[in-house]
TORLUM-189504 format. One record per residue: residue number from 1; residue in three letters; x, y, z of N, C-alpha, C in turn. Coordinates in steps of 0.2 Angstrom, whole numbers, padded with zeros to 4 digits, always signed. Layout:
TORLUM-189504
  seq  type    n.u    n.v    n.w   ca.u   ca.v   ca.w    c.u    c.v    c.w
  NUM   ala      X      Y      Z      X      Y      Z      X      Y      Z
...
end
This chain:
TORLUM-189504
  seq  type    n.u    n.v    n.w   ca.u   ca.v   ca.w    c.u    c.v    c.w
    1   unk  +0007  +0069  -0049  +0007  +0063  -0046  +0012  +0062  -0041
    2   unk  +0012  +0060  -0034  +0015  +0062  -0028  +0017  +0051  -0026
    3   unk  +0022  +0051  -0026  +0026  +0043  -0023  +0026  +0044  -0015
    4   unk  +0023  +0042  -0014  +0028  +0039  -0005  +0031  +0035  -0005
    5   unk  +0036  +0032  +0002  +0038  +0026  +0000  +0042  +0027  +0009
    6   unk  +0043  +0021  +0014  +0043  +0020  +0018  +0055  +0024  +0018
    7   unk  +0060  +0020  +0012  +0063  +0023  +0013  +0067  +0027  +0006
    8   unk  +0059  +0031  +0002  +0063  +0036  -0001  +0059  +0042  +0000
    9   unk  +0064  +0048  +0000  +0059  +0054  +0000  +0050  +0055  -0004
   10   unk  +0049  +0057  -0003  +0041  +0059  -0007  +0045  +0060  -0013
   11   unk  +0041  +0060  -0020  +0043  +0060  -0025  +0038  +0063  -0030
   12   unk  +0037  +0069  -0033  +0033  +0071  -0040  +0035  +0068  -0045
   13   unk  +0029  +0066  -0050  +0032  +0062  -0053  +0027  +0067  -0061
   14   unk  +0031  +0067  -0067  +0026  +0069  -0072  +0028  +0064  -0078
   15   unk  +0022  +0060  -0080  +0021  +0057  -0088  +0025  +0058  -0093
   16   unk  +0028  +0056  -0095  +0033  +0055  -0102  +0031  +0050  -0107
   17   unk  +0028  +0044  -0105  +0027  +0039  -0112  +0019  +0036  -0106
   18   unk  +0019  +0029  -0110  +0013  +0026  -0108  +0019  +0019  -0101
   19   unk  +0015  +0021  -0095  +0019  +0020  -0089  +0026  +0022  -0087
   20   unk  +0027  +0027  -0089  +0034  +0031  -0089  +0036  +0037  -0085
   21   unk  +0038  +0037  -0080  +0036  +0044  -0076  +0044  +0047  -0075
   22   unk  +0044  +0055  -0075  +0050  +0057  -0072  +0049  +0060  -0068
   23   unk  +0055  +0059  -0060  +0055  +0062  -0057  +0057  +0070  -0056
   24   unk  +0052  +0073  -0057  +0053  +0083  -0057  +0058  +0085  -0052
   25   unk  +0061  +0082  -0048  +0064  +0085  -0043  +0072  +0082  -0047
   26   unk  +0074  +0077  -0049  +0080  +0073  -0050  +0081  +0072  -0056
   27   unk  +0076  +0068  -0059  +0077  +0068  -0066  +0076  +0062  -0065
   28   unk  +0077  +0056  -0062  +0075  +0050  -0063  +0068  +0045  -0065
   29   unk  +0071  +0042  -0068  +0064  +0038  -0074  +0061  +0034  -0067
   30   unk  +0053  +0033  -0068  +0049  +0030  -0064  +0046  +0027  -0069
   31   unk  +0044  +0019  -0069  +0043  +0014  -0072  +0034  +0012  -0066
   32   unk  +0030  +0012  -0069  +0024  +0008  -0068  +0022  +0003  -0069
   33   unk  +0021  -0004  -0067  +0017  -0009  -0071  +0014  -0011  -0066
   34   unk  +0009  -0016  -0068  +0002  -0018  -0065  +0002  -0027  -0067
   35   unk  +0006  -0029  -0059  +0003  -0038  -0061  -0001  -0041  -0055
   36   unk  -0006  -0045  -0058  -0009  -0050  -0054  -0014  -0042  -0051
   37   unk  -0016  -0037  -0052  -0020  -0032  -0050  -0015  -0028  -0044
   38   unk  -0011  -0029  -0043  -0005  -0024  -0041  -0001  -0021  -0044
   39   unk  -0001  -0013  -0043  +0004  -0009  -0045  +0013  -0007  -0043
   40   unk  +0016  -0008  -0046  +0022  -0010  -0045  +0026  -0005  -0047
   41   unk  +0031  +0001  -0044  +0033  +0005  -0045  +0044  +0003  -0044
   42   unk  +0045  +0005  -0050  +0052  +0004  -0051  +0053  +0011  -0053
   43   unk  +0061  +0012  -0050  +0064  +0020  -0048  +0072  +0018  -0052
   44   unk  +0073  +0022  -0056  +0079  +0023  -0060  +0084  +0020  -0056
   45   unk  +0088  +0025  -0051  +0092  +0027  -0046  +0092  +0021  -0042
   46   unk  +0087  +0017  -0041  +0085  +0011  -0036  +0085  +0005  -0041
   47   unk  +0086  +0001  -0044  +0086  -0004  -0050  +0086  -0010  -0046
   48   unk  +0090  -0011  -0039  +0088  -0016  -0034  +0079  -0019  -0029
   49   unk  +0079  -0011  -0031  +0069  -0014  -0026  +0063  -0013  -0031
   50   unk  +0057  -0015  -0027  +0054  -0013  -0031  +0047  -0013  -0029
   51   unk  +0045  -0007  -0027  +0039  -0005  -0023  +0032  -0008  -0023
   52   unk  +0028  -0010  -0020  +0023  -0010  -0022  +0017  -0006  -0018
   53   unk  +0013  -0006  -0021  +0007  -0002  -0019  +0004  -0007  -0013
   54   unk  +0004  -0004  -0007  +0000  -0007  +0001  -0005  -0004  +0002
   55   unk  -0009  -0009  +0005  -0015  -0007  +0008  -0014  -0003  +0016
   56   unk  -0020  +0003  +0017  -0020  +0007  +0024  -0018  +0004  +0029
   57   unk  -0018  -0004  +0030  -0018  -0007  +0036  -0010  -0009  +0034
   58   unk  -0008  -0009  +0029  -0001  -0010  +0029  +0002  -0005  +0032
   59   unk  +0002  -0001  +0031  +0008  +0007  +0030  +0011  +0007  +0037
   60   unk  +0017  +0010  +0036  +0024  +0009  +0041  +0019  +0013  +0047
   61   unk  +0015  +0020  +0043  +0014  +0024  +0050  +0008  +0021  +0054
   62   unk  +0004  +0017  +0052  -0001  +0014  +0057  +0003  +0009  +0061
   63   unk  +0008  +0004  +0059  +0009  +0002  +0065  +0013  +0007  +0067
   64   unk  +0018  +0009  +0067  +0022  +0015  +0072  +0019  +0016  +0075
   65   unk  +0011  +0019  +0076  +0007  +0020  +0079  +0003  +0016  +0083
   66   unk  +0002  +0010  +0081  +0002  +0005  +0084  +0008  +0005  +0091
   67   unk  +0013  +0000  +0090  +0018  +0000  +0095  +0017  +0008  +0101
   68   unk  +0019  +0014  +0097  +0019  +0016  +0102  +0012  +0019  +0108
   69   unk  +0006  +0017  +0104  +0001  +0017  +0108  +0002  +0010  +0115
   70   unk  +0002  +0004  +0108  +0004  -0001  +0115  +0008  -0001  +0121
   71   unk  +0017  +0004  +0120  +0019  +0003  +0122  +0017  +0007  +0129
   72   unk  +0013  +0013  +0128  +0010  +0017  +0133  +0006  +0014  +0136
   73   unk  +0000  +0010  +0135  -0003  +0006  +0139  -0001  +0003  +0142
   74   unk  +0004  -0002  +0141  +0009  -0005  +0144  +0012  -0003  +0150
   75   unk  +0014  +0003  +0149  +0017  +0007  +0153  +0013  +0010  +0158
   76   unk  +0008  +0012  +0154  +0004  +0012  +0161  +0000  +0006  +0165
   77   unk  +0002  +0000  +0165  +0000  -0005  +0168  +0004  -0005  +0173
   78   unk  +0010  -0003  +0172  +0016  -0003  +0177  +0016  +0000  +0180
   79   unk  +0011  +0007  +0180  +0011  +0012  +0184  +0004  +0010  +0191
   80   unk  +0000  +0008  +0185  -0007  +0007  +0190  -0005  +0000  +0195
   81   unk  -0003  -0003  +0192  +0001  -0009  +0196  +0003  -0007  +0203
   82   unk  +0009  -0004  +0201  +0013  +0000  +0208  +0009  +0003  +0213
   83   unk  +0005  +0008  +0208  +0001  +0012  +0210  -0004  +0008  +0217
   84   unk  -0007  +0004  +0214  -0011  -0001  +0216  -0009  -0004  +0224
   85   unk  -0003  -0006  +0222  +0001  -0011  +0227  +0004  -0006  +0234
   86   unk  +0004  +0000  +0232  +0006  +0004  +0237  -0001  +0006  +0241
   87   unk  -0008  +0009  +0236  -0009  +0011  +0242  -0015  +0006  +0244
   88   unk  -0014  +0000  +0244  -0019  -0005  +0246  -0015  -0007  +0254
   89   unk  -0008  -0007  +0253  -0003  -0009  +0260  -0005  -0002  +0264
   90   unk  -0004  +0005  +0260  -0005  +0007  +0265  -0012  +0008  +0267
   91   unk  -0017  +0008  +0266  -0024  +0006  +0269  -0027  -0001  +0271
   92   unk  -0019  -0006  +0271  -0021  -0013  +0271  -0027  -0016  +0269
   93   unk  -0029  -0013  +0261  -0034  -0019  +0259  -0031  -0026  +0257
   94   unk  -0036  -0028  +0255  -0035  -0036  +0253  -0037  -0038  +0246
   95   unk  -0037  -0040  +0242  -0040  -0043  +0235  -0041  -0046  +0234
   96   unk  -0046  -0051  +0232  -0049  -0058  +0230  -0042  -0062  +0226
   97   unk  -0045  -0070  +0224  -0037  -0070  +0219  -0040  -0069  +0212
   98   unk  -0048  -0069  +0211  -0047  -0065  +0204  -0043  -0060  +0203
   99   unk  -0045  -0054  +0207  -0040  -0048  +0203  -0036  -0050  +0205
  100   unk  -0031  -0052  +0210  -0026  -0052  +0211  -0022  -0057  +0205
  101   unk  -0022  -0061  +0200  -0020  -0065  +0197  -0022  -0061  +0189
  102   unk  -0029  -0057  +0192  -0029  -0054  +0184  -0025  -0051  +0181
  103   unk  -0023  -0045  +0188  -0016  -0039  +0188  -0010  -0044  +0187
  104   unk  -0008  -0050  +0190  -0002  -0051  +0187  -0003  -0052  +0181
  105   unk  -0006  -0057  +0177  -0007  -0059  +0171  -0007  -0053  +0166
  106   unk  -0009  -0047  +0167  -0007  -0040  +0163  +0000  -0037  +0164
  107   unk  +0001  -0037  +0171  +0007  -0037  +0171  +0015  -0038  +0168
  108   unk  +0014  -0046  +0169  +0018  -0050  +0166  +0017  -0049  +0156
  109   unk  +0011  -0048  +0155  +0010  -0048  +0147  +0014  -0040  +0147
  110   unk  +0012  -0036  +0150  +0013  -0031  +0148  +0021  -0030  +0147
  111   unk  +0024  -0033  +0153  +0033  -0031  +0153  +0036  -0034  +0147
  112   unk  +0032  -0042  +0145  +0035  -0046  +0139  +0035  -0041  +0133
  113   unk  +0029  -0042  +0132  +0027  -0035  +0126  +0031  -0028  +0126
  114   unk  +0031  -0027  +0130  +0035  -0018  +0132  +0040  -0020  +0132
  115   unk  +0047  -0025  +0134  +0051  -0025  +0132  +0053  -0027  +0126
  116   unk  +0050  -0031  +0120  +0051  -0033  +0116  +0050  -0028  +0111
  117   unk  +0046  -0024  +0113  +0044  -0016  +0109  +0051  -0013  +0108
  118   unk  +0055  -0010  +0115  +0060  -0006  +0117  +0063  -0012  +0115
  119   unk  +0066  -0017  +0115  +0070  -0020  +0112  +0072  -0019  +0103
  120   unk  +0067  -0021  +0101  +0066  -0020  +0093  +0069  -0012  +0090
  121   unk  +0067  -0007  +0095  +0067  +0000  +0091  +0076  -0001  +0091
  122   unk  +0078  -0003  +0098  +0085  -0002  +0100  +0087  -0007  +0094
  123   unk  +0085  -0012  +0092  +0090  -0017  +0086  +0090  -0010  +0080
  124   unk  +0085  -0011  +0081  +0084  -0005  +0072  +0089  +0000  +0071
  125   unk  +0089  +0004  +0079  +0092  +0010  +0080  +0101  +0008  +0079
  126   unk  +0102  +0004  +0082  +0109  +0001  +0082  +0113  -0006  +0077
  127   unk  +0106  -0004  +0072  +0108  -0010  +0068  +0116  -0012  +0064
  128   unk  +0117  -0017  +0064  +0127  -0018  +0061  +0126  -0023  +0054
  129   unk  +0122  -0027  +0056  +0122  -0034  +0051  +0115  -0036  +0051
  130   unk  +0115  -0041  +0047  +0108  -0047  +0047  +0107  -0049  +0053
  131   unk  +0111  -0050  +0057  +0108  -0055  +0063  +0106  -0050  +0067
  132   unk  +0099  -0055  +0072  +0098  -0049  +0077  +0104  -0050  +0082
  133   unk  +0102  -0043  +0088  +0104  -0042  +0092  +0103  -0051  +0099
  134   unk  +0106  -0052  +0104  +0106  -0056  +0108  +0098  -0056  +0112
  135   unk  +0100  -0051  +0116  +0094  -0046  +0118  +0088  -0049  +0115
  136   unk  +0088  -0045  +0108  +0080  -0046  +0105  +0080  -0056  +0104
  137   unk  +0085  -0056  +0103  +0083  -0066  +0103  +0079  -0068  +0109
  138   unk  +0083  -0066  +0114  +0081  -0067  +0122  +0074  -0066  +0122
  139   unk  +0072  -0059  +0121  +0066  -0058  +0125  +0061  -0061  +0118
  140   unk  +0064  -0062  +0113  +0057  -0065  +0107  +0058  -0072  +0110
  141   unk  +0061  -0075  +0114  +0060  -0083  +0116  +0051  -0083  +0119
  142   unk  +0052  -0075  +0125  +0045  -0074  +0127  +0040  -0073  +0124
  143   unk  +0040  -0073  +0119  +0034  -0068  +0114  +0029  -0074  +0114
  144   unk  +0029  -0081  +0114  +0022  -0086  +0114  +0021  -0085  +0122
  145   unk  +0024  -0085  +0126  +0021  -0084  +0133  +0015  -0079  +0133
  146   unk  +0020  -0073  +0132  +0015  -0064  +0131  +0009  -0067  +0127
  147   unk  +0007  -0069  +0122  +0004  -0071  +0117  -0004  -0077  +0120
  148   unk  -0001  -0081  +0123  -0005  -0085  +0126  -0008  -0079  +0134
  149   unk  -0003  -0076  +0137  -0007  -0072  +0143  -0012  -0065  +0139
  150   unk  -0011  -0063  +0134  -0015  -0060  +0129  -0021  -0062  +0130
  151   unk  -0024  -0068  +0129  -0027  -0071  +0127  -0033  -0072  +0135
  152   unk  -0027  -0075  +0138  -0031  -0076  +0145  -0033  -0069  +0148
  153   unk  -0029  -0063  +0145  -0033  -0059  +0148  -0038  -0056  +0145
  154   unk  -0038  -0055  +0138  -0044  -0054  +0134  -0052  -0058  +0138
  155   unk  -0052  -0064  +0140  -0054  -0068  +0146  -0056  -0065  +0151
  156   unk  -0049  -0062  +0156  -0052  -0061  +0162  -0055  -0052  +0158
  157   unk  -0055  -0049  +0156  -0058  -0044  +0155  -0066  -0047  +0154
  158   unk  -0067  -0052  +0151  -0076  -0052  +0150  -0076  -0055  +0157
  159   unk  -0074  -0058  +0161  -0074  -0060  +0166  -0077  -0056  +0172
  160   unk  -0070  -0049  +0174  -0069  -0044  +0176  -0078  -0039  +0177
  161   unk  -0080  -0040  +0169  -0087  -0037  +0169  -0092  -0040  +0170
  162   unk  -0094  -0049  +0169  -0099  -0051  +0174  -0100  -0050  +0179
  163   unk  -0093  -0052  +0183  -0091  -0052  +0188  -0092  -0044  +0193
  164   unk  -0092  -0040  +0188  -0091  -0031  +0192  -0086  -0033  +0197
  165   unk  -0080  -0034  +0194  -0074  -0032  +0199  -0070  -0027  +0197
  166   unk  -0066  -0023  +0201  -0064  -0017  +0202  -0069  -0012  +0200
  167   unk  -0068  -0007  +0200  -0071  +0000  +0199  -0072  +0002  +0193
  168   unk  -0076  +0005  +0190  -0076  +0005  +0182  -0072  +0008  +0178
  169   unk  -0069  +0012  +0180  -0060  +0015  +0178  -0056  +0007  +0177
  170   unk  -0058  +0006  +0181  -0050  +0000  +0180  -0053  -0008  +0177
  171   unk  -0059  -0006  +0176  -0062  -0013  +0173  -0061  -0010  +0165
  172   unk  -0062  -0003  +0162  -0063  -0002  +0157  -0054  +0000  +0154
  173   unk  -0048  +0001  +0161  -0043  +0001  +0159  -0039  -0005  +0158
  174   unk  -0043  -0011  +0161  -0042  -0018  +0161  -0045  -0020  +0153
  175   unk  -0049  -0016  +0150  -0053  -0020  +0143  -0047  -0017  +0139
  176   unk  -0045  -0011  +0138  -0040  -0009  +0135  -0033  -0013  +0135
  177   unk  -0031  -0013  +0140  -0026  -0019  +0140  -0026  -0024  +0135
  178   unk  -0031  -0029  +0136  -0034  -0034  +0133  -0035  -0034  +0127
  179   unk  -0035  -0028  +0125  -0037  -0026  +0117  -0031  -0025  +0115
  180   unk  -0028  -0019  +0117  -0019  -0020  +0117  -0014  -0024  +0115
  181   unk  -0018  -0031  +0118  -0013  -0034  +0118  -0016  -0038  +0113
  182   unk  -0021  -0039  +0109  -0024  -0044  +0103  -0021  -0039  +0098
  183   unk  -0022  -0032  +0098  -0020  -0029  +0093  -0012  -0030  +0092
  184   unk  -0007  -0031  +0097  -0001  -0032  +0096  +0001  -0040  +0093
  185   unk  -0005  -0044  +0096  -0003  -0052  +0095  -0005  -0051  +0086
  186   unk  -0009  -0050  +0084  -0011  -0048  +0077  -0006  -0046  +0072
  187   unk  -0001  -0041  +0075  +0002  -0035  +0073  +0009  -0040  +0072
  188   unk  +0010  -0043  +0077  +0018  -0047  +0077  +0017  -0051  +0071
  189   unk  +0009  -0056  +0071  +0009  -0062  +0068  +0008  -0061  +0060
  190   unk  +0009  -0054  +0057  +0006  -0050  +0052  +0012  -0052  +0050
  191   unk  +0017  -0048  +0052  +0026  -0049  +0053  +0030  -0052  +0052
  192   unk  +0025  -0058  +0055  +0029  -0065  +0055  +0035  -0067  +0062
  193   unk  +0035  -0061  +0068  +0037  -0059  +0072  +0038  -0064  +0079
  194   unk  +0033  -0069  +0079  +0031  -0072  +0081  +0036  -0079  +0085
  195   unk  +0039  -0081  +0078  +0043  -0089  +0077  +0049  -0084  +0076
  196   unk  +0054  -0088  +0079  +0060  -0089  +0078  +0063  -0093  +0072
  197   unk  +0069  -0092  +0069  +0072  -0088  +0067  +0065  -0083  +0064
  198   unk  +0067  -0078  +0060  +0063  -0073  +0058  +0064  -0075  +0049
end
């Protein structure tokens, strides 16, 4: 029997009594028990925590992967943004105010979100105490703004497809956003990330 655990190594575990386990590698007693239909694992060495069994949509490495998928999206919104705004001046196009308004409202969700991402990794990385960083307070004030522009863009995306505006790349790169950003608004409010204090 094999332990994961977000901060202790993997663990082999072999049976000694009835819920009783040793760790093969250290020697340390592992304790099982089972309440309310969850399993709850207690480690010798560890007598402070005390694990429980997560569900797939819990696990550290889904969201990690989460974030930094978002965080690419994101980033590439500020690319095709740019992108966008350069060579429309130099072919002097012009753009309606839907898309023009749509692209802000992605954009601005996006720098909120993206900064708040890079934010967060850097508290963790640089962590000293309980309290957060300045910083992460600051841009979490933003996080209902990002949250509500989510929202409107999840919007202009079904919009964008009635409508057949932009070109199917960037209609289907605009739906992506939009899901991006639901998938993040989900992810924070899971967290509790959302409201201040934390």
């Amino acid at each position: 029997l094999q332990i994961y655990s977000a901060v202790t190594p993997p663990m082999e575990v072999e049976p000694l009594g009835d819920g009783l386990f040793r760790d093969v590698n250290t020697g340390n007693r592992v304790v099982f028990a089972e309440r309310d239909g969850l399993r709850h694992v207690f480690i010798e060495h560890l007598p402070d925590h005390a694990f429980t069994e997560i569900a797939w949509y819990e696990t550290p490495q889904l969201h990690v992967l989460l974030l930094l998928v978002a965080l690419s999206v994101f980033i590439s919104v500020l690319m095709a943004t740019t992108r966008s705004a350069f060579s429309r001046r130099r072919l002097r196009e012009t753009t309606n105010q839907f898309e023009r308004w749509a692209r802000i409202n992605a954009l601005v969700m996006s720098l909120i979100f993206g900064t708040f991402i890079v934010a967060q990794v850097a508290a963790m990385i640089g962590a000293t105490g309980l309290d957060a960083p300045v910083y992460l307070t600051a841009i979490s004030a933003a996080l209902p703004v990002a949250v509500i522009l989510a929202f409107v863009t999840l919007t202009l995306a079904v919009l964008a497809w009635s409508r057949r505006s932009w070109r199917l790349g960037s209609r289907l790169h605009y739906s992506l956003v939009a899901l991006v950003g639901m998938i993040l608004v989900w992810q924070l409010a899971y967290f509790n990330l959302l409201t201040m204090p934390w």
